[in-house]
C-alpha atoms as a printed R data frame, in Angstrom:
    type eleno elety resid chain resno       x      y      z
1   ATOM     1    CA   UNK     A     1 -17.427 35.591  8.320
2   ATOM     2    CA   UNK     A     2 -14.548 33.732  6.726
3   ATOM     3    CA   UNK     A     3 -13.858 32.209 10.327
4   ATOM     4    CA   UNK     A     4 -17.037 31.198 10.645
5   ATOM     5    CA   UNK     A     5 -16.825 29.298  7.166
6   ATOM     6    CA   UNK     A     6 -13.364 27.950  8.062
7   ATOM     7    CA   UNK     A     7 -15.310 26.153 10.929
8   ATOM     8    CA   UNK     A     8 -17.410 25.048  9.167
9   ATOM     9    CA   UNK     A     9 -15.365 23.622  5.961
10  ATOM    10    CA   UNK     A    10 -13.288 22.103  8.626
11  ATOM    11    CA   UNK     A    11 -16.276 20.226 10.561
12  ATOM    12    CA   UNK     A    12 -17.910 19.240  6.748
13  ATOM    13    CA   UNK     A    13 -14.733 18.646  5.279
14  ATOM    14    CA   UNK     A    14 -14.357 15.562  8.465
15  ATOM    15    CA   UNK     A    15 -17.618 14.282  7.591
16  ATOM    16    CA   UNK     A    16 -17.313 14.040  3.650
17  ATOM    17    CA   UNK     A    17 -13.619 13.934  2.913
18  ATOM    18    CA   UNK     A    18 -11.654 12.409  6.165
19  ATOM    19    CA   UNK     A    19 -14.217  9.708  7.270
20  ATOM    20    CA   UNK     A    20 -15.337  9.355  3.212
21  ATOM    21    CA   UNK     A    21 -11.522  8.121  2.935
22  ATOM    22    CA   UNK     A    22 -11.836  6.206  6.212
23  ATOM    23    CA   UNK     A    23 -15.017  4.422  4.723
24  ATOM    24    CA   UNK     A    24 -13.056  3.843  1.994
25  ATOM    25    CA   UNK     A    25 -10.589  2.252  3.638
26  ATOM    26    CA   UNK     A    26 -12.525  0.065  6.012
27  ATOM    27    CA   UNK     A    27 -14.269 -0.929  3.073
28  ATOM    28    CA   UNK     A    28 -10.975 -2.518  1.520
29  ATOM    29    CA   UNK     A    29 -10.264 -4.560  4.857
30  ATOM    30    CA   UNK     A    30  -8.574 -1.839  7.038
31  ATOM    31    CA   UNK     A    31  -8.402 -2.203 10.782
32  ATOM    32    CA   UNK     A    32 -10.561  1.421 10.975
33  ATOM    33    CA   UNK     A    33 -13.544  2.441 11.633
34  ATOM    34    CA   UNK     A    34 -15.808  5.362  9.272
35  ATOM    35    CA   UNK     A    35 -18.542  7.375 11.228
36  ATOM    36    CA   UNK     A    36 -17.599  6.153 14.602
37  ATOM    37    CA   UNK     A    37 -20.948  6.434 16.679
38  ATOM    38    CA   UNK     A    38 -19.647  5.506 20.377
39  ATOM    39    CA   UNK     A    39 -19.132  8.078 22.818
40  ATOM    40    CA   UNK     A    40 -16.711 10.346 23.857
41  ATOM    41    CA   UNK     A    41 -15.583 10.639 27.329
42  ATOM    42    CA   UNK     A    42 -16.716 13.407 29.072
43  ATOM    43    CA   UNK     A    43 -19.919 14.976 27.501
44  ATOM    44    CA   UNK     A    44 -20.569 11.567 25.217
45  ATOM    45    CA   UNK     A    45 -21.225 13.125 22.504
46  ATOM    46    CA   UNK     A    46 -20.577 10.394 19.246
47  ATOM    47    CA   UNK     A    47 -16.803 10.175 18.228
48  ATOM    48    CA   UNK     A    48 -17.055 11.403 14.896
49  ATOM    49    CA   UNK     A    49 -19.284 15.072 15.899
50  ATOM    50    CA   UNK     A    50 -16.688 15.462 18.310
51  ATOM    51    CA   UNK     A    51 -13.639 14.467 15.340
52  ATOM    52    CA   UNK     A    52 -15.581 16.747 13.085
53  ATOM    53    CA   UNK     A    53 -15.853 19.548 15.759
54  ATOM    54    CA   UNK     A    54 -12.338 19.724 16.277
55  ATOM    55    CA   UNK     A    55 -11.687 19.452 12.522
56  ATOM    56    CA   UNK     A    56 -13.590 22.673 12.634
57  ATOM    57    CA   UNK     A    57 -11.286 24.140 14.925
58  ATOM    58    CA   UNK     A    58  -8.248 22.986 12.777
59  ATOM    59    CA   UNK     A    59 -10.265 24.436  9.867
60  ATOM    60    CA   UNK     A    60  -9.786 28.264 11.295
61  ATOM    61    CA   UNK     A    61  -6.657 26.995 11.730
62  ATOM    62    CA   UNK     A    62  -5.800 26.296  8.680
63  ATOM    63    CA   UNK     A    63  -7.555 29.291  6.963
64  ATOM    64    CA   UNK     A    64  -4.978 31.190  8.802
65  ATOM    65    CA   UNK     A    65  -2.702 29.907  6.879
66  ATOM    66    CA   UNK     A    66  -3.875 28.963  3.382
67  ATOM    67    CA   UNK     A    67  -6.436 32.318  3.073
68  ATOM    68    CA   UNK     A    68  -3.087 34.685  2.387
69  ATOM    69    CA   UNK     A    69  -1.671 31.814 -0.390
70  ATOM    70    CA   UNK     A    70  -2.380 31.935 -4.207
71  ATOM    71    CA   UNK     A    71  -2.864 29.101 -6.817
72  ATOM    72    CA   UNK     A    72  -0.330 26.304 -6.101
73  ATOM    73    CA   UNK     A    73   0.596 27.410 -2.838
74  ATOM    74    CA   UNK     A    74  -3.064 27.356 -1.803
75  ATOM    75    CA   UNK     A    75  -3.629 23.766 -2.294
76  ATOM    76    CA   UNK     A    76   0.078 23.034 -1.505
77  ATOM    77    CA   UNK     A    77   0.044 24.590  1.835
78  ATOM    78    CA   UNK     A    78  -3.870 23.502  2.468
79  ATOM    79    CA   UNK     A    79  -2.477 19.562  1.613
80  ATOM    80    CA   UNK     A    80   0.884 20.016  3.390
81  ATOM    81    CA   UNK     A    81  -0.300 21.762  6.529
82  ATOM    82    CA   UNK     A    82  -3.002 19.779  6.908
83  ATOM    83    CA   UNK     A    83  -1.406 16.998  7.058
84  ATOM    84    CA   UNK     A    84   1.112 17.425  9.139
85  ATOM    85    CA   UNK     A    85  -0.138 19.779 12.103
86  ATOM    86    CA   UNK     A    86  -3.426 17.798 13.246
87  ATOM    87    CA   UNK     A    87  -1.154 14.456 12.804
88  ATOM    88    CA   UNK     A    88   1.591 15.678 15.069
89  ATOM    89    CA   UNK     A    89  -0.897 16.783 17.387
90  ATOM    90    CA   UNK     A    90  -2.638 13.589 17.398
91  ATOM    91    CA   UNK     A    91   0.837 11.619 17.898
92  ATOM    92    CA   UNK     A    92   2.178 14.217 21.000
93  ATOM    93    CA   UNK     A    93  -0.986 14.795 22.490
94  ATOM    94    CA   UNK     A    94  -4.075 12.803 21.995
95  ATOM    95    CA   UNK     A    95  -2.291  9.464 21.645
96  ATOM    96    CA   UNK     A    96  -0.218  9.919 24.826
97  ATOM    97    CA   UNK     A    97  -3.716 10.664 26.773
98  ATOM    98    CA   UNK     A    98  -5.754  8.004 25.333
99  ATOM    99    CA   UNK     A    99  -2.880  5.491 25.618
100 ATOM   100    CA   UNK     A   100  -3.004  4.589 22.487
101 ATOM   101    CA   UNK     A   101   0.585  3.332 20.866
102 ATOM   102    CA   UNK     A   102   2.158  4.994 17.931
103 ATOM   103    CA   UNK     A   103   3.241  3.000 15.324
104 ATOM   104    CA   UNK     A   104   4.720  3.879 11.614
105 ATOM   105    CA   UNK     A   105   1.374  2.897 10.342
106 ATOM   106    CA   UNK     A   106  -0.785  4.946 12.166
107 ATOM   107    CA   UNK     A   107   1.773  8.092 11.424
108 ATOM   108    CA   UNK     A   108   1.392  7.412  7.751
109 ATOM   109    CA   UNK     A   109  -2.714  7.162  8.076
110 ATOM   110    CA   UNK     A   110  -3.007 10.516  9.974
111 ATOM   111    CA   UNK     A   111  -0.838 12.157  7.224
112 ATOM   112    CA   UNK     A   112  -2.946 10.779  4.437
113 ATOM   113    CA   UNK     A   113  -6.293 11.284  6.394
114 ATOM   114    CA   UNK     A   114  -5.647 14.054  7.347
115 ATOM   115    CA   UNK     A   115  -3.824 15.691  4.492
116 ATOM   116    CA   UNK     A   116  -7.047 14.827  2.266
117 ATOM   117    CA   UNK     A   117  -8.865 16.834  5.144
118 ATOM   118    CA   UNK     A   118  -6.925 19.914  4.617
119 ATOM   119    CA   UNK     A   119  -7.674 18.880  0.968
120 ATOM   120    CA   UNK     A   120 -11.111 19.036  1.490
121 ATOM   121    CA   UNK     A   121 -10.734 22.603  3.527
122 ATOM   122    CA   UNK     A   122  -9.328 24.523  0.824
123 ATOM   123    CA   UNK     A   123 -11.804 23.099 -1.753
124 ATOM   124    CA   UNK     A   124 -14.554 24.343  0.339
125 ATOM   125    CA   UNK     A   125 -13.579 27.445  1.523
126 ATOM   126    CA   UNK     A   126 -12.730 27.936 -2.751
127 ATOM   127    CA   UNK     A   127 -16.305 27.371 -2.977
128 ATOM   128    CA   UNK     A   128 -17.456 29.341 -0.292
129 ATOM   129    CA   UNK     A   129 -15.352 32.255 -1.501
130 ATOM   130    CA   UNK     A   130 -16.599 31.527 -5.554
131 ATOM   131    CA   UNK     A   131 -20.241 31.737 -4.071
132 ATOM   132    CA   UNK     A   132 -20.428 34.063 -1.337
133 ATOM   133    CA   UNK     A   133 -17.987 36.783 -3.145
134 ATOM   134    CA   UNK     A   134 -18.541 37.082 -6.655
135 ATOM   135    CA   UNK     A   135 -16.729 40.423 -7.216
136 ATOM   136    CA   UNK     A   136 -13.678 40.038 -9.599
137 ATOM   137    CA   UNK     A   137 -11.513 41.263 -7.043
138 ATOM   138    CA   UNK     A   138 -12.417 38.667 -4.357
139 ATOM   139    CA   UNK     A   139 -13.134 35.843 -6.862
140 ATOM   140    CA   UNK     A   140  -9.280 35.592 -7.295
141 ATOM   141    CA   UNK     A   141  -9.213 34.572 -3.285
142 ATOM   142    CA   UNK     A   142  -8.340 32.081 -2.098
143 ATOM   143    CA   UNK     A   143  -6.202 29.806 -4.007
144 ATOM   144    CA   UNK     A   144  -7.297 31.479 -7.365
């Protein structure tokens, strides 16, 4: 069940905390758009279900990594990791395909997107775990 949640913190966690920041952001005067609605190439489905998808997928991901950790490692490694491995991703892979140029700027937005993302993750999956588990034994996972 816990990778099922992981999906789903990860797909939620797009919506409210990556794109919530993005909105944020655009809102100040920032070349980016929140809640992008145009479509994706193949299936068209709207850019942000199919950001939040894969941020589902980096979500089990992630859980991997962060459901093993305890207290400040938890949120350290949730922050950290997410950060860094959907950015580097995004810079190697997706960028290259799209044709889209890499530039210091966008680097330091995908960190700070995305390590509020992995942010967002471990703050849900804490809450999933707090609600779904209330045994004393289990209460102290994840990040307790």
């Amino acid at each position: 069940m816990p990778i099922v949640a992981s999906f789903i913190a990860g797909f939620v966690s797009t919506l409210l905390f990556h794109q919530g920041l993005v909105a944020l952001l655009s809102a100040t005067g920032a070349p980016i758009t929140a809640y992008d609605m145009s479509a994706t190439w193949p299936l068209g489905v709207p850019q942000v279900i199919s950001l939040a998808f894969w941020g589902g997928v980096w979500g089990v991901i992630l859980w991997f990594v962060i459901g093993v950790r305890t207290r400040l490692a938890y949120w350290g490694y949730a922050v950290l990791i997410g950060a860094v491995a959907p950015t580097v991703v995004a810079m190697a892979v997706v960028f290259p395909l799209k044709g889209i140029a890499i530039t210091a700027t966008k680097v330091a937005a995908g960190l700070i997107l995305n390590g509020v993302w992995g942010l967002g993750v471990a703050l849900l999956m804490k809450l999933y775990w707090v609600t779904f588990h209330r045994s004393s034994e289990e209460t102290a996972k994840p990040g307790a």
